[in-house]
Residue, then its C-alpha position, 0 to 999 in steps of 0.5 A: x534512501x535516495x541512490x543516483x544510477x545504480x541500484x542499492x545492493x541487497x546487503x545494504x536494502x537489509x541494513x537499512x530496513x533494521x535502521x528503519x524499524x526504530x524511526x518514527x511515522x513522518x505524519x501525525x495521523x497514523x490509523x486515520x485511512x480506516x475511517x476514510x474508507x467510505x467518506x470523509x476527507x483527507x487531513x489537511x493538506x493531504x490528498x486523498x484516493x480511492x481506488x476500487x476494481x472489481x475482481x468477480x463475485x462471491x466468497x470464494x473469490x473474496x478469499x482469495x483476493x484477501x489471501x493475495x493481499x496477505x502475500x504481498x501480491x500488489x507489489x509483484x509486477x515490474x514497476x515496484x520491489x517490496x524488501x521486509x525481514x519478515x514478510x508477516x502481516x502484523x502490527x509494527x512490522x517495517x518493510x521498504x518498497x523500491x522504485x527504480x526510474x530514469x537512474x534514480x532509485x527511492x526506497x521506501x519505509x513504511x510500518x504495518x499500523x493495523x489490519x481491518x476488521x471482518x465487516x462495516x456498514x452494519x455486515x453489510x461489507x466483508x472487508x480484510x486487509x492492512x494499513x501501513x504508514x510512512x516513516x523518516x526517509x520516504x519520500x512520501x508522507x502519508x498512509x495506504x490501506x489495501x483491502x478486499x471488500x465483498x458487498x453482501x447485497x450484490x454478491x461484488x468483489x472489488x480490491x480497493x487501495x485508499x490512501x492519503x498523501x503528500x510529498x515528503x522531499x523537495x525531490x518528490x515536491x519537484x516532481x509532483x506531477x510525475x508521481x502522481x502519475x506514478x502512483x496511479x500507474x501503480x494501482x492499476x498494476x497492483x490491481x492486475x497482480x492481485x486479479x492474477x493471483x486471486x485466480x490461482x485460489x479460485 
């Protein structure tokens, strides 16, 4: 949903997510960002990022991190409003994200694909977090995981987002450069959100 200079109602936000929940993904590679996590390339002609800070040590700190990712607190900063009908982390489950910017505003669907399993590389890292995928109507294509991962040798923990994309409209090809700076503006406060929240746990 693209609206020009004013914001769309909440009313209309909700209508649209049940509209959401029935369309297909917008990209043939759905579940592909769980084997991109540590190497591996993108689908051709999708850009793949990963992006990784580090929020502290140990396992108390790796719980909480993952707790802040199951309560949505990537997206509790100014530059991004999350909307869903339910806020659960589970397969199937539509949420919209809305950005505002300029007097154009985008909402955004995207579909919950799966969540991680407890580790990888043999137990050497503890992981948690989810995939969500992109539907008709977002103006980007593509797949975003975020996840916590704890390295069991050096005790870290980082919060890390990977995800691969493209542009999905002529709006979003137009302005490619500005949303790739987006996007990266994004993480970072992403980052920040969960490095607040994640000390409330700790």
């Amino acid at each position: 949903m693209i609206r020009f200079v004013k914001k769309p109602s909440d009313t209309a936000i909700v209508q649209y997510i049940r509209h959401c929940q029935t369309l297909d993904f917008n990209y043939p590679y759905v579940g592909q960002t769980r084997n991109l996590i540590d190497s591996g390339e993108a689908p051709k002609g999708y850009r793949l990022d990963r992006f990784s800070h580090l929020i502290g040590y140990g396992e108390e700190v790796f719980n909480g991190v993952a707790d802040a990712i199951n309560q949505w607190e990537m997206f509790n900063h100014p530059m991004a409003e999350l909307k869903y009908l339910n806020p659960k982390i589970e397969n199937g489950n539509t949420v919209v994200v809305v950005f505002g910017s300029m007097g154009l505003w985008t909402v955004n669907p995207a579909r919950i694909i799966y969540e991680l399993a407890e580790s990888r590389q043999q137990g050497k890292i503890r992981q948690a977090g989810f995939a969500y995928g992109t539907t008709m109507g977002h103006i980007a294509i593509g797949e975003e995981l975020f996840h916590v991962d704890w390295n069991q040798k050096t005790d870290e923990v980082n919060f890390r987002i990977t995800v691969f994309s493209r542009p999905g409209s002529l709006l979003a090809w137009i302005g490619k450069p500005c949303m790739a700076y987006q996007q990266k503006k994004f993480r970072r406060l992403a980052a920040q959100a969960i490095l607040t929240k994640s000390e409330e746990f700790s």
